[in-house]
N, C-alpha and C positions, 0 to 999 in steps of 0.2 A: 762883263761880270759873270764869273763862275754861277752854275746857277745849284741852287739847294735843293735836291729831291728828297723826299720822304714816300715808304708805302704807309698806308695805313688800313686796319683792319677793315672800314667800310667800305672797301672798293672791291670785297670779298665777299660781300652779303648778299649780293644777288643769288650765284651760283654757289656759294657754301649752305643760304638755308634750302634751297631744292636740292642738292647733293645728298645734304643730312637727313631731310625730310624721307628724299628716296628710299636709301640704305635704310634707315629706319624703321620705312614703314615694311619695306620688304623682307626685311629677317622678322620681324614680330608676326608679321601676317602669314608668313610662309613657317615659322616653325609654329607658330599657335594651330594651324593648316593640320598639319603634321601631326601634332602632339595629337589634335582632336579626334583625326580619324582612325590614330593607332589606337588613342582609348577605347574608339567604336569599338575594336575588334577589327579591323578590314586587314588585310593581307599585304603583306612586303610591297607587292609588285603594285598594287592599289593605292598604296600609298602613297609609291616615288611618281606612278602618274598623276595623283590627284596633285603636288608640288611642284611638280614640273609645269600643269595644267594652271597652277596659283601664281608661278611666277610668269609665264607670258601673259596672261589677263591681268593682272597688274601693275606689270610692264609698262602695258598698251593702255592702261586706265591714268596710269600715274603721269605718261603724257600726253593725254588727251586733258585731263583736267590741268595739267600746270599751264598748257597752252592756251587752255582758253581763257583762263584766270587770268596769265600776264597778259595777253592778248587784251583783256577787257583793258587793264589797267593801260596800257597802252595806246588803245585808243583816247580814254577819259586827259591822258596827257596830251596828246595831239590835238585835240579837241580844246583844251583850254589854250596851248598854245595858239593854237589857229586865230581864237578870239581874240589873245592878246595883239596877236597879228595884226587884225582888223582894228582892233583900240587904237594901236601904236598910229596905223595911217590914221584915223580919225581924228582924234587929239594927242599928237605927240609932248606938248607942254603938260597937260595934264598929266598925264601917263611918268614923265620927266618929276613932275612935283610929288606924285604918290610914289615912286622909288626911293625921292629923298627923304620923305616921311618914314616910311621902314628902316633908313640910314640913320635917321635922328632917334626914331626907337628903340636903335642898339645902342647909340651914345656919340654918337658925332653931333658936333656944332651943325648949327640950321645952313649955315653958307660953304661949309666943306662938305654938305653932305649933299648939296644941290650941284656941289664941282664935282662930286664922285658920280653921283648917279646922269649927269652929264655928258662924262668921259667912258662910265660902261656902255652909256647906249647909243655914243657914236660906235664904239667900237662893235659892240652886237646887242641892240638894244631888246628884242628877242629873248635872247639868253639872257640878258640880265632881269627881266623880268619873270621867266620862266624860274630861274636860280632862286632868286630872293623873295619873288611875291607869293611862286606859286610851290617853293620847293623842290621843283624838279633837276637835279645835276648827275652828272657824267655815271657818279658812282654807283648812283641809285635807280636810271633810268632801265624801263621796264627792256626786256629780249627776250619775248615769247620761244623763240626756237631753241635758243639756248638754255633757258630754263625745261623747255619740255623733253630735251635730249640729256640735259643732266640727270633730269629724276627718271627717267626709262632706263640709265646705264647705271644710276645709283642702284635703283629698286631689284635692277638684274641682280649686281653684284649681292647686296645683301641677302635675297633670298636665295644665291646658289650656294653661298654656306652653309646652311641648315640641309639644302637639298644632299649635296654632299655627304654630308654626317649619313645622312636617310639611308644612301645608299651601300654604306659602307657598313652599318652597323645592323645586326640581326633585329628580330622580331621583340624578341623578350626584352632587350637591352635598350631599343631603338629610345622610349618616353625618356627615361635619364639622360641619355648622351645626348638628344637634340635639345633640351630644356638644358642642361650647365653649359652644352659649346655654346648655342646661343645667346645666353644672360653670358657669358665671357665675352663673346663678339660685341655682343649691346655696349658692354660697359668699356671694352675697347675703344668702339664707334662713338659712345658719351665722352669720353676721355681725349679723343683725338680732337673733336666737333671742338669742346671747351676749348682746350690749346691751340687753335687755329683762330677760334673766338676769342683768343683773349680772357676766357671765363674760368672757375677755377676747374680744374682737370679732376677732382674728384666729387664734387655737384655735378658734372658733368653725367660722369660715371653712372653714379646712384642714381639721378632723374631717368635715365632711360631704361639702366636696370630694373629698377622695380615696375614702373610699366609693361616691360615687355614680360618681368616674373606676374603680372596683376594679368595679363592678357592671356598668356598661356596656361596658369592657373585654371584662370575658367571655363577656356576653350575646350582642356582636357573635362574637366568635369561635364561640361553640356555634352563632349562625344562619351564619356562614359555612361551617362544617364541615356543616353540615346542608345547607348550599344546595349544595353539593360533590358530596355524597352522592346527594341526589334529580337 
């Protein structure tokens, strides 16, 4: 029998919300960065170091915490597997009758759903109790390294946009060009996230444009009250 594949969106949510989160966080924080210090007053060349300085600590923060974060979740999954592990040798009939109970939950008959949950845990009864009791599957299972290497190449890529702009554009002019290229890049990044989500591409847009317009807004204003002050 020919067999029927489908992809589907959730088997992208691992590495699309660290992707997105990365890119993200890294053009908002890195041209908010920017915007701040040019309000101060500080000098070209202070600038493009202080951004460059923004995105390797960053970087290096963005996967240190995704790593330890999946990393946690990763263990709390092992860990109830392991349990179940132990349940399963303990009392396997029981273990066998509370699988059919979650079967008859969804709406199967009480004797088709004792033949299903039967035939999943000969076959890996493990996984079927991980899948169904405890909701852990393929798509959604935790990959600390992967997540934390997504959001360090995410968070690169998006604050070397703005860094870019920094460098290319004078002193006077720098606050405008990195505040419209970035809210473009943003509402690109909202736009592209959405349509890879499945969400609509122009809620997309707008959620992250105006955040990153709400962040850089005030950034500027705290470096220009500051620049005021010194």
């Amino acid at each position: 029998m020919r067999r029927h594949t489908e992809r589907h969106r959730t088997e992208r949510i691992g590495w699309l919300r660290a992707a997105v989160l990365g890119a993200n966080d890294g053009l908002v924080s890195t041209a908010s960065l920017v915007v701040g210090v040019a309000a101060a007053g500080a000098s070209h060349d202070n600038i493009v170091v202080t951004g460059v300085a923004g995105l390797v600590a960053g970087a290096m923060s963005m996967a240190a915490g995704e790593y330890v974060s999946v990393h946690s979740q990763a263990d709390t999954e092992n860990a109830d597997l392991a349990r179940e592990r132990a349940e399963l040798e303990k009392d396997c009939p029981a273990e066998q009758r509370e699988l059919a109970a979650i079967y008859v939950g969804r709406g199967l008959e009480p004797g088709l759903a004792l033949q299903v949950a039967e035939q999943l845990m000969a076959h890996d009864a493990v996984g079927a109790h991980g899948r169904d009791e405890l909701g852990i599957s393929e798509a959604h299972v935790a990959r600390p390294v992967q997540a934390a290497l997504a959001s360090a190449a995410s968070f690169a890529v998006g604050a070397l946009l703005p860094l870019v702009v920094t460098a290319w554009v004078p002193g006077q002019r720098l606050i405008p060009w990195v505040a419209g290229m970035s809210l473009a890049f943003l509402a690109l990044l909202g736009a592209v996230a959405g349509r890879v989500g499945g969400a609509s591409v122009l809620a997309g847009a707008w959620r992250v444009g105006f955040w990153g317009a709400m962040a850089m807004a005030i950034t500027a204003g705290v470096g220009a009250l500051s620049g005021a002050v010194v």
